[in-house]
C-alpha positions as CSV (number, residue, x, y, z in Angstrom):
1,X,-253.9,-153.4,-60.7
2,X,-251.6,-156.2,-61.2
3,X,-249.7,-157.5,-57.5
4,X,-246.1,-157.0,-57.0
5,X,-243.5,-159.0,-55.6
6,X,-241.9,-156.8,-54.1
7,X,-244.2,-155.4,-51.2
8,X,-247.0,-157.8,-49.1
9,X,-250.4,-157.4,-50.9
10,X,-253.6,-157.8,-50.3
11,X,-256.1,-160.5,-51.5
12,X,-257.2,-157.6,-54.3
13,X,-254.0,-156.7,-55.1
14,X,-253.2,-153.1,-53.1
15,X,-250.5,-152.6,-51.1
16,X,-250.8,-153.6,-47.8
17,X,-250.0,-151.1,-45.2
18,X,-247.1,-152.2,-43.4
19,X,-243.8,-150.5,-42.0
20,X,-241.6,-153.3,-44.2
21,X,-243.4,-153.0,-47.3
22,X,-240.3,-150.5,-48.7
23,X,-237.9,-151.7,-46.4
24,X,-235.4,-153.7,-48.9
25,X,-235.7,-150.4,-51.0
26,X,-231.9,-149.0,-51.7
27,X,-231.0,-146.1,-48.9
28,X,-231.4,-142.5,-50.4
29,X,-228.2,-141.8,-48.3
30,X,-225.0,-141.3,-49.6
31,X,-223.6,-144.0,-47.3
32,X,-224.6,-147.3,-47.0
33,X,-225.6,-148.5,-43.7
34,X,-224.1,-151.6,-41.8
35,X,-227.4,-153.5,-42.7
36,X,-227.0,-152.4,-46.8
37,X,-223.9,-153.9,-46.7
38,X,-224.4,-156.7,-44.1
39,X,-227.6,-157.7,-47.1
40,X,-224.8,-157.6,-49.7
41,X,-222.6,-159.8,-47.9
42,X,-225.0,-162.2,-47.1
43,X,-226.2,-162.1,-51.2
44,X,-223.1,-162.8,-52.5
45,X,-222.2,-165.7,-50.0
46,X,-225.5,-166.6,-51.7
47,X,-224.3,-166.7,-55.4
48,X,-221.3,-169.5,-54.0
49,X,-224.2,-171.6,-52.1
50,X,-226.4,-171.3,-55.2
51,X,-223.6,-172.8,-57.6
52,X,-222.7,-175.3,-54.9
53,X,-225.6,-176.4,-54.7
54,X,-226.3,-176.4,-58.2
55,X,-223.3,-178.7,-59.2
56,X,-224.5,-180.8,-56.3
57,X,-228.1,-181.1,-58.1
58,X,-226.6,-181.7,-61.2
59,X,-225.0,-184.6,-59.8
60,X,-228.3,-186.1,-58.3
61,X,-230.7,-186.0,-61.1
62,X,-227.8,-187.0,-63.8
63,X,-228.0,-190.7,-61.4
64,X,-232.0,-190.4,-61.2
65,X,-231.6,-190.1,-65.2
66,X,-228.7,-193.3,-65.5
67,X,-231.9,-195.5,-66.3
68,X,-233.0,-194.6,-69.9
69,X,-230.1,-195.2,-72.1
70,X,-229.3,-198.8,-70.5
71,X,-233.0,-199.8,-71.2
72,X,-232.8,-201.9,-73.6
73,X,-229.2,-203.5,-71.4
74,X,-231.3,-203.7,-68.4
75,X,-234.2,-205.7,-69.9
76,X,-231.4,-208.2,-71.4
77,X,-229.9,-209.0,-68.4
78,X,-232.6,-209.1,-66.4
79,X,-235.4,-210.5,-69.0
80,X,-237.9,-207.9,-68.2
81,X,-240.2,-206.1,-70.2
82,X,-240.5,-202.3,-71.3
83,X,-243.4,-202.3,-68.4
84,X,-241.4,-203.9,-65.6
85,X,-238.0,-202.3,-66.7
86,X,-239.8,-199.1,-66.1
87,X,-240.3,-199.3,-62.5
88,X,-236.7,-198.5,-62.0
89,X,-237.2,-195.1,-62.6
90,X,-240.6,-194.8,-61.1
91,X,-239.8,-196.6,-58.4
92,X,-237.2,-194.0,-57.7
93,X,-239.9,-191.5,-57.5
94,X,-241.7,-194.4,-54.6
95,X,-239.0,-193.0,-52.3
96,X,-239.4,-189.4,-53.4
97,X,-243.1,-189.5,-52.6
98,X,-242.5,-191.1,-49.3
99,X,-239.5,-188.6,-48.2
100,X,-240.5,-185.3,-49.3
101,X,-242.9,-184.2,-46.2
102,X,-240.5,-185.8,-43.7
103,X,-237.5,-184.0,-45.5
104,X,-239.4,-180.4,-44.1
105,X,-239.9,-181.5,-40.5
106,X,-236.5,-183.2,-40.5
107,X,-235.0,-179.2,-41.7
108,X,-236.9,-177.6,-39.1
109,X,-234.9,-180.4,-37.0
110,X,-231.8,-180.5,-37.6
111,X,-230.9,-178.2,-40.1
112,X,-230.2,-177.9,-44.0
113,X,-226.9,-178.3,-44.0
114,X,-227.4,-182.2,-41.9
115,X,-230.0,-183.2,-44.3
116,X,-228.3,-182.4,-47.3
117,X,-225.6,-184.1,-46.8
118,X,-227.8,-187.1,-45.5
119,X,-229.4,-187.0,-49.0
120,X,-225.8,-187.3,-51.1
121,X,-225.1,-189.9,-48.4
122,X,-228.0,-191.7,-49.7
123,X,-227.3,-191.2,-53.1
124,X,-223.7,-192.2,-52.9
125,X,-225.0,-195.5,-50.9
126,X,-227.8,-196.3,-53.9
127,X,-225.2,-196.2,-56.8
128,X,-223.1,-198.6,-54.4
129,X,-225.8,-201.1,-54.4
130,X,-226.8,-200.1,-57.5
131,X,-223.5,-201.3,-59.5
132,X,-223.4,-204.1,-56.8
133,X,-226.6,-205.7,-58.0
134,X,-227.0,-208.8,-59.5
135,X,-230.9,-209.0,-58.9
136,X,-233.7,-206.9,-60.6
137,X,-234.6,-206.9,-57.1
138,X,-230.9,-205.3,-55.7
139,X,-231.6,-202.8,-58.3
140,X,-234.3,-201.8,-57.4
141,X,-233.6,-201.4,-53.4
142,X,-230.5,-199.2,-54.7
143,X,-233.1,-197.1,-56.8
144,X,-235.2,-196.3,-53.8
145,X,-232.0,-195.3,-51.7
146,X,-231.2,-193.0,-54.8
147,X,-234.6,-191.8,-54.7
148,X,-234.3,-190.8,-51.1
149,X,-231.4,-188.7,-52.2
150,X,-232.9,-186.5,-54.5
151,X,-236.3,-185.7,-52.8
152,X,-234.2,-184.1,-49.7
153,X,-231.5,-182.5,-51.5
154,X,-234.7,-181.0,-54.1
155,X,-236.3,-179.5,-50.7
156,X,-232.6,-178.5,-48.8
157,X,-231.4,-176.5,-52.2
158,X,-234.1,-174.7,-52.8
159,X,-234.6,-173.9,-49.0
160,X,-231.4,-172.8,-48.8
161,X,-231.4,-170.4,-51.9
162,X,-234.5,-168.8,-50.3
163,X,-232.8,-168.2,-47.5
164,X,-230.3,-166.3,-49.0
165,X,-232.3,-164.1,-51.4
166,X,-235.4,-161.8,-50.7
167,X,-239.1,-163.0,-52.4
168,X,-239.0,-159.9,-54.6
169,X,-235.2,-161.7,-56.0
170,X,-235.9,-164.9,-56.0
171,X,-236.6,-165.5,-59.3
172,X,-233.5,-165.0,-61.0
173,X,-231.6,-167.6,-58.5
174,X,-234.7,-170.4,-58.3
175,X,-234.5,-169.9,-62.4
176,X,-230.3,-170.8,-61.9
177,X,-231.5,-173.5,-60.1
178,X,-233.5,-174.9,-62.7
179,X,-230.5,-176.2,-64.5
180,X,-230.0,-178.8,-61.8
181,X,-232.4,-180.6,-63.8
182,X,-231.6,-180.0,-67.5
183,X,-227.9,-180.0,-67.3
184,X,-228.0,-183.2,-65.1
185,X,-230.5,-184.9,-67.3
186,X,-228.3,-183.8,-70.6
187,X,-225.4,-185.6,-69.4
188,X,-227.4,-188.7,-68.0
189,X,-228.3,-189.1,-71.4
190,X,-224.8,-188.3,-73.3
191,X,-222.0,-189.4,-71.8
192,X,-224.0,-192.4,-70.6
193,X,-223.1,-195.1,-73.1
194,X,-219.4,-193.2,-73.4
195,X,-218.3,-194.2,-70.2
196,X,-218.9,-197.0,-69.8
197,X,-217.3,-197.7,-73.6
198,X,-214.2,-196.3,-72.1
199,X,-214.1,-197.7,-68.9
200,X,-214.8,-201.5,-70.1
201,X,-214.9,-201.5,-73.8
202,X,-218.9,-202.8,-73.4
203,X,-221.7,-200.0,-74.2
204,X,-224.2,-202.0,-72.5
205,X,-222.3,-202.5,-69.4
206,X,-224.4,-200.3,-67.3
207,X,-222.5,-201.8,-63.9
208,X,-219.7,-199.2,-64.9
209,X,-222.1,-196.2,-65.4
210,X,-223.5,-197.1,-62.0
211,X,-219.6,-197.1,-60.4
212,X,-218.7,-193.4,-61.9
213,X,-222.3,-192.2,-60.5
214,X,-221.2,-193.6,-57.6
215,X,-217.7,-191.5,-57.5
216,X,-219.4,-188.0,-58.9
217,X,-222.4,-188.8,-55.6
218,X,-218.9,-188.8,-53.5
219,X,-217.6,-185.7,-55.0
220,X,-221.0,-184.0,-54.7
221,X,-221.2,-184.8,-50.4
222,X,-217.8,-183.6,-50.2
223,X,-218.6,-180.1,-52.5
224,X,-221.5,-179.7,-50.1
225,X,-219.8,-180.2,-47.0
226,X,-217.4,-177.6,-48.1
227,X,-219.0,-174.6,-49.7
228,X,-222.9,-174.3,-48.6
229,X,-223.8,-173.1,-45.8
230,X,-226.8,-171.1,-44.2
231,X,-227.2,-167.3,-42.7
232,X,-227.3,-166.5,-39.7
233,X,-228.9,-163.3,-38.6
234,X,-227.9,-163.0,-35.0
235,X,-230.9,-161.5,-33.8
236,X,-234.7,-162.0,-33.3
237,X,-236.9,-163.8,-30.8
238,X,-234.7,-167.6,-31.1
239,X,-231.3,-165.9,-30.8
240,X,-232.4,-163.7,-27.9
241,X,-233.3,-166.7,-26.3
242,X,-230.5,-168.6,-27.0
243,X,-228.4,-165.9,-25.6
244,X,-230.4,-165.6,-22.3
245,X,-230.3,-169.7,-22.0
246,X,-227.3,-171.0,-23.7
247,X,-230.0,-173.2,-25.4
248,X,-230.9,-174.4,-29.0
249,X,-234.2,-173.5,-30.2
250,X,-235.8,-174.9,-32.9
251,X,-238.8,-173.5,-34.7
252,X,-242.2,-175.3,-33.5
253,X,-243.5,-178.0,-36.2
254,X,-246.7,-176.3,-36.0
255,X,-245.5,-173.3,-37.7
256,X,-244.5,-175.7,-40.9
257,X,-248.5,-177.5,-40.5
258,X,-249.7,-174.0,-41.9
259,X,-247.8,-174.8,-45.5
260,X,-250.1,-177.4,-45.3
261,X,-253.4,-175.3,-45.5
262,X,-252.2,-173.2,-48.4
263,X,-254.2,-174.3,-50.8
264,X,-253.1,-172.6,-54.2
265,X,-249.7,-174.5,-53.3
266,X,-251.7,-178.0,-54.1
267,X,-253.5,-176.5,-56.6
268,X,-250.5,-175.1,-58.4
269,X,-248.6,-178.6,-57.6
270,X,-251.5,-180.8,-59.0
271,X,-251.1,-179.3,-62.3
272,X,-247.8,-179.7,-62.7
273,X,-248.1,-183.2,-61.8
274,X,-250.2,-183.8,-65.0
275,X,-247.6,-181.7,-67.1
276,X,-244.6,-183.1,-66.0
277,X,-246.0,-186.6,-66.4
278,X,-246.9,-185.4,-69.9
279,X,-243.1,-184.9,-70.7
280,X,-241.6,-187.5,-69.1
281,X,-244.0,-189.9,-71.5
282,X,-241.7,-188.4,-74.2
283,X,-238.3,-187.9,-72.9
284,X,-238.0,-191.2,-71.0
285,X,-239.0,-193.0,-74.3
286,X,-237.4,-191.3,-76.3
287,X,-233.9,-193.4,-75.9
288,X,-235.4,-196.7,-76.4
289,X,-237.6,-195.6,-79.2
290,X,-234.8,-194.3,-81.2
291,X,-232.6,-197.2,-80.5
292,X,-235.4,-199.5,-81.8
293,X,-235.4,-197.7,-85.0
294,X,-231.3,-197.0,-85.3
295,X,-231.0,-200.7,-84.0
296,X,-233.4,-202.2,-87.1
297,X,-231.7,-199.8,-90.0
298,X,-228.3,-200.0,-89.3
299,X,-229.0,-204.2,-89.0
300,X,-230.8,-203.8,-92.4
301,X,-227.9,-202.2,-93.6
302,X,-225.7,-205.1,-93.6
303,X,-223.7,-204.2,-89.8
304,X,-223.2,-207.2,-87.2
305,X,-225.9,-207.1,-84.5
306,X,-222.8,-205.9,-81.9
307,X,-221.8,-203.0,-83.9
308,X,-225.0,-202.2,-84.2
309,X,-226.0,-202.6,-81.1
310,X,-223.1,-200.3,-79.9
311,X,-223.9,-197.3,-82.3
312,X,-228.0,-197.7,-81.5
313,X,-227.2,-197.1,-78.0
314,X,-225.2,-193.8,-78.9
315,X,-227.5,-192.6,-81.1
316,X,-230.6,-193.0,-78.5
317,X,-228.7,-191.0,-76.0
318,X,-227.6,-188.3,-78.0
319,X,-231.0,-187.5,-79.7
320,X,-232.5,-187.8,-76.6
321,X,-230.4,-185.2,-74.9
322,X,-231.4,-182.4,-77.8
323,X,-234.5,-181.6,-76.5
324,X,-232.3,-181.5,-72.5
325,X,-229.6,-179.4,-74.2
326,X,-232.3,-177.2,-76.2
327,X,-233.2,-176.6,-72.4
328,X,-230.8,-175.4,-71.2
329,X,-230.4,-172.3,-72.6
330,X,-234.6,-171.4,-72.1
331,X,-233.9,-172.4,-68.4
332,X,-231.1,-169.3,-68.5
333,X,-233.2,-167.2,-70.5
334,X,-236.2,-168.0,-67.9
335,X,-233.8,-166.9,-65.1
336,X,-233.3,-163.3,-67.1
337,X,-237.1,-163.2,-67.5
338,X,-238.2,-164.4,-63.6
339,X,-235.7,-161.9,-62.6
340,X,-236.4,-158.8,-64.6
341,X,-240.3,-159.2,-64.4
342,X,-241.4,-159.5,-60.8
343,X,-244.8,-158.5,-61.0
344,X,-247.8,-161.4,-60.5
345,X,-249.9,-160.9,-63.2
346,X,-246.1,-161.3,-65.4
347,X,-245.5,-164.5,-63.6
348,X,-249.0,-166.1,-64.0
349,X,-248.6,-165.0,-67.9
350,X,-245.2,-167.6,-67.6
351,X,-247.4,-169.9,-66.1
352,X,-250.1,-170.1,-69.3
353,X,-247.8,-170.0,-71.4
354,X,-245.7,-173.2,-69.7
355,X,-249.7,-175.2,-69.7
356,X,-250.1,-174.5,-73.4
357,X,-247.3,-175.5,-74.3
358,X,-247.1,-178.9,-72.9
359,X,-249.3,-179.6,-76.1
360,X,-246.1,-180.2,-78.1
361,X,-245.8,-183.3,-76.7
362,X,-248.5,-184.5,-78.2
363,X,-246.5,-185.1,-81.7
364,X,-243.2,-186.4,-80.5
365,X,-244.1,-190.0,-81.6
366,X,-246.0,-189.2,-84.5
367,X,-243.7,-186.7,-86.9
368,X,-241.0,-188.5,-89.6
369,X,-238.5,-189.9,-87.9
370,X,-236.3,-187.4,-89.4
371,X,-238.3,-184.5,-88.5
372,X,-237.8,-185.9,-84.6
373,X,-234.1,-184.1,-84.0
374,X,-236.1,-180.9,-84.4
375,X,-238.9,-181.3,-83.0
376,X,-237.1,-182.6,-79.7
377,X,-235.0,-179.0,-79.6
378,X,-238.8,-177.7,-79.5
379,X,-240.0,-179.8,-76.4
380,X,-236.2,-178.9,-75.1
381,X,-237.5,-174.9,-75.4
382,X,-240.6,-176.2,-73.9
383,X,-239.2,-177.8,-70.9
384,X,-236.7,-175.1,-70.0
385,X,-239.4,-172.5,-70.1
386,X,-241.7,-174.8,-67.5
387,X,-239.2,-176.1,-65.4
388,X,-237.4,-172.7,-64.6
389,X,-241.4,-171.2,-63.9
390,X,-242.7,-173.9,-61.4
391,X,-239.9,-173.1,-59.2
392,X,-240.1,-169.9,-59.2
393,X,-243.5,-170.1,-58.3
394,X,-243.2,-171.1,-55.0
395,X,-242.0,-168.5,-53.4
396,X,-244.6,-166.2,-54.3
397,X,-247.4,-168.5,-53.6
398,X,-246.2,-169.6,-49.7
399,X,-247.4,-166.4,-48.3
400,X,-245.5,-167.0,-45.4
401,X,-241.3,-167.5,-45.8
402,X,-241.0,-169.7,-43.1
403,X,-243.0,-173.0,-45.0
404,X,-241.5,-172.3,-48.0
405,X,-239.9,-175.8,-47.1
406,X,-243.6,-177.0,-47.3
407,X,-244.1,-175.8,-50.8
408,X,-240.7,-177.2,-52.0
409,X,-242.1,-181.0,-50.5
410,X,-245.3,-180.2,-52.2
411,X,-243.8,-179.7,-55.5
412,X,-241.0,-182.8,-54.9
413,X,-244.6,-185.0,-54.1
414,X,-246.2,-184.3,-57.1
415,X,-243.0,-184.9,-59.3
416,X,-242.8,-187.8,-57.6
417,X,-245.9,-189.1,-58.3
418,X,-245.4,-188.6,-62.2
419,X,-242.1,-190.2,-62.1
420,X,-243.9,-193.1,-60.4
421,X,-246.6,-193.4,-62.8
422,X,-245.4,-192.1,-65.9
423,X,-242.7,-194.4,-67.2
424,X,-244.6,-198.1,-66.6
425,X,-247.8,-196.4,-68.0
426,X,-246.0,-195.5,-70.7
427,X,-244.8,-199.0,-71.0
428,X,-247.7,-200.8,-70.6
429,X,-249.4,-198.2,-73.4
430,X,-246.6,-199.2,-75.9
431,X,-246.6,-202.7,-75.3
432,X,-243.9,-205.0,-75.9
433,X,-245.2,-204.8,-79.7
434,X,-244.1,-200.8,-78.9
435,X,-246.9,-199.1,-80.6
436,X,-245.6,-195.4,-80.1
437,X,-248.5,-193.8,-81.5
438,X,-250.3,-195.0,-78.5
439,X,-248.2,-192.3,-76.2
440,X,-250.2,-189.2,-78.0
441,X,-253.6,-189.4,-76.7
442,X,-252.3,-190.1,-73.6
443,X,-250.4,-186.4,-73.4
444,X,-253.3,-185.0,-74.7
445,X,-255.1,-185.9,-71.7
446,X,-252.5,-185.6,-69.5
447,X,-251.4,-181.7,-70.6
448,X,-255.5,-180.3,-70.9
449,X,-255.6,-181.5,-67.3
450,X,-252.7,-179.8,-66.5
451,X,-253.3,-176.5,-68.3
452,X,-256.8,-176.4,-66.8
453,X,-255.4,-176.5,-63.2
454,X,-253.0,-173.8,-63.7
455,X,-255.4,-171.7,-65.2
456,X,-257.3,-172.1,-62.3
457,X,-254.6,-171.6,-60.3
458,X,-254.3,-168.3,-61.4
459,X,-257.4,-167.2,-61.2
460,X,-257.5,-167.5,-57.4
461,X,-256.6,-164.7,-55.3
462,X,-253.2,-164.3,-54.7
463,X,-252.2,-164.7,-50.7
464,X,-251.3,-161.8,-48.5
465,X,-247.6,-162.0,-48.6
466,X,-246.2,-161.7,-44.9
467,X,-242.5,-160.7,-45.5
468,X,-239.6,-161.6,-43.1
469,X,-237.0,-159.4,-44.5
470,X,-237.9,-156.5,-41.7
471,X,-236.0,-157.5,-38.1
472,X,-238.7,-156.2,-36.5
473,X,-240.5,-159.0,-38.3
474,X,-241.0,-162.1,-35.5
475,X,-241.4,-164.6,-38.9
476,X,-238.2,-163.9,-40.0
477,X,-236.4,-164.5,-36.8
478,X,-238.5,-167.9,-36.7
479,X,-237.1,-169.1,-40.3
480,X,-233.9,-167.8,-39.3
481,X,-231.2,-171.0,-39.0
482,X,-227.8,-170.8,-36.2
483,X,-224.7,-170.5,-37.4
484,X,-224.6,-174.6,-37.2
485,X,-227.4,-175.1,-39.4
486,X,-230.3,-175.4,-36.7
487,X,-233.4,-173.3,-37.7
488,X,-234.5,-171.1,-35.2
489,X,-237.9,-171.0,-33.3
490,X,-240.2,-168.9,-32.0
């Protein structure tokens, strides 16, 4: 019998007996009850946070992407190879690995809606430095505070969606959210190269592209401050004693320690470390490698080097950003599918099918070069599909609601580490001769790891989910936050 979403199960897959297994079940009433519509309320002040958010999380990764299509600008100005050039978006990641954790216990602390905006903060004060620099090193300090920025706001959204929408609903919004990452990557890699061509008649003047990152970070912290918030219940064992004392109460750190024990969690974020850094091998490349090849035809075709230069560095970007665009419309279509199939054994199909599929990385460097427009809508298709499952995924592998935060960090940890080791790997694979066929056996590797760990993954027991939608439920009331953003405790 396959487990539903939509009712706490057992290890085998039965229902569990429990009083709130059918509780978020529709009324057969004629009239809806205070609580029916006090849940709709609260679901569509969910739909503005979600969007919020999202545009906020477009904003982020679109500056953790910034690095790609000034490559070959950043390795002039700073004499640095492919390897060491690299770092700057891995190092990035350095920060992302550190903060992810400490981004759970500090939203237990103080709140969502503080460390979100502590994250744009960060953001908006790494571009600063960022366009400021006139060392490799500056650079890469203003990285790192950038990096900061998107491992808390990666753990506040998706907290905050959850909070917002039941497990058994989930998927549809975590699949929205998905787009935070191929919409802001898709522009990273267009518009790029544009701007700063309008802004000081220079493609390669990546200071400028740093500066409107900078302004769009700023625009981000103020749409933030503005329109997301987090529900409030009113009730429970916190806001009871809140009432009797006139006190804050936060929810005990040890209740977050047991995300830590959940062991399918690491499992399921292990694999996806080896798949995402099987991607990024492709799609961080990609820009440079089709610059190299646009640069030396367009030079053999009789067009002064600056020219050249110019129309190489457009042409990197935009193919690159085919296989982002291509996913951007399996991310929506992932959404649809997350949210009309909310059965397990449905999800773990998704998740097979996202391991497999990593394969197609395999022969980005090796088809024609003008095969590769195509082939990069496929990986596009490919990375849609995978992104919109793995964060779905986590909220129907925490079996408890309340260190959902944990399995958020878990996942922003193991991204991390791929977007630390991927790109100078990569680098030091191709060489500064830039042998691209070296790149293949390498995402062979990387993806059978992958796949095999999410196969795995599935074939453990699923976890007895304890649901917090019920009031008479002590673990919702523990995840519950105040009305100023403070989670509440036991």
């Amino acid at each position: 019998m396959s487990v539903t979403i939509k009712q706490p199960r057992n290890a085998a897959g039965s229902a569990a007996a429990s009083p709130q297994a059918s509780s978020w079940q529709p009324s057969p009433s004629a009239s809806s009850s205070p609580g029916d519509e006090t849940a709709r309320n609260r679901q569509r002040k969910g739909w503005i946070v979600l969007f919020a958010t999202l545009f906020c999380g477009i904003i982020v990764i679109m500056n953790q992407f910034k690095v790609p299509t000034f490559m070959g600008a950043l390795m002039h100005d700073f004499g640095t190879d492919p390897g060491t050039t690299g770092w700057l978006m891995s190092v990035i990641a350095v920060a992302g690995i550190i903060t992810a954790f400490p981004s759970a216990f500090l939203l237990n602390r103080f709140g969502p809606k503080r460390v979100g905006l502590a994250g744009l903060a960060f953001m908006v004060a790494g571009c600063a430095v960022g366009a400021l620099s006139s060392s490799f090193a500056q650079l890469i300090v203003g990285r790192v505070l950038e990096g900061i920025g998107v491992a808390m706001m990666g753990v506040v959204a998706t907290t905050v969606i959850s909070m917002y929408f039941p497990r058994e609903k989930a998927g549809l919004p975590m699949g929205i959210w998905n787009l935070w990452y191929v919409v802001g990557s898709t522009l990273a890699y267009n518009i790029g190269v544009p701007v700063s061509l309008a802004l000081t008649g220079d493609p390669s003047n990546w200071h400028a592209w740093w500066w409107f990152s900078d302004a769009l970070a700023l625009v981000a912290f103020v749409v933030f401050a503005l329109f997301v918030s987090v529900p409030h219940a009113g009730r429970g064992v916190a806001a009871k004693r809140e009432r009797a004392t006139g006190e804050k109460q936060h929810r005990p750190a040890a209740i977050l320690l047991e995300g830590f024990k959940v062991k399918r969690m690491w499992l399921f974020g292990l694999g996806f470390c080896f798949l995402m850094f099987t991607s990024l091998s492709v799609l961080t490349w990609v820009p440079t490698y089709v610059q190299g090849v646009e640069l030396e035809r367009l030079l053999a075709g009789g067009m002064d080097l600056a020219a050249a230069q110019a129309q190489a560095g457009v042409s990197g970007g935009s193919m690159a950003s085919l296989g982002f665009a291509a996913s951007i419309p399996m991310a929506l279509v992932t959404a649809f599918l997350l949210g009309r199939f909310q059965t397990l054994k449905a999800r773990n199909v998704m998740v097979i099918i996202a391991g497999f599929c990593a394969f197609f990385y395999v022969g980005a460097f090796l088809v024609p070069y003008e095969y590769l427009p195509a082939y990069l809508v496929l990986l596009g298709l490919e990375s849609g599909w995978t992104s919109g499952v793995v964060w779905s995924m986590v909220p129907v592998t925490m079996p408890k609601r309340v260190t959902m935060p944990v399995g958020m960090a878990i996942i922003i940890f193991f991204q991390g580490i791929s977007n630390l080791l991927c790109t100078p790997v990569v680098g030091y694979i191709i060489g500064e001769a830039q042998v691209w066929a070296n790149v293949a056996p390498l995402c062979a590797g990387t993806a059978a790891v992958g796949t095999v760990l999410w196969i795995v993954y599935v074939l453990t027991k699923p976890p007895v989910f304890e649901e917090d939608e019920n009031a008479a439920q002590d673990a919702e009331h523990l995840g519950e936050p105040e009305p100023d953003g403070h989670p509440a405790a036991a």
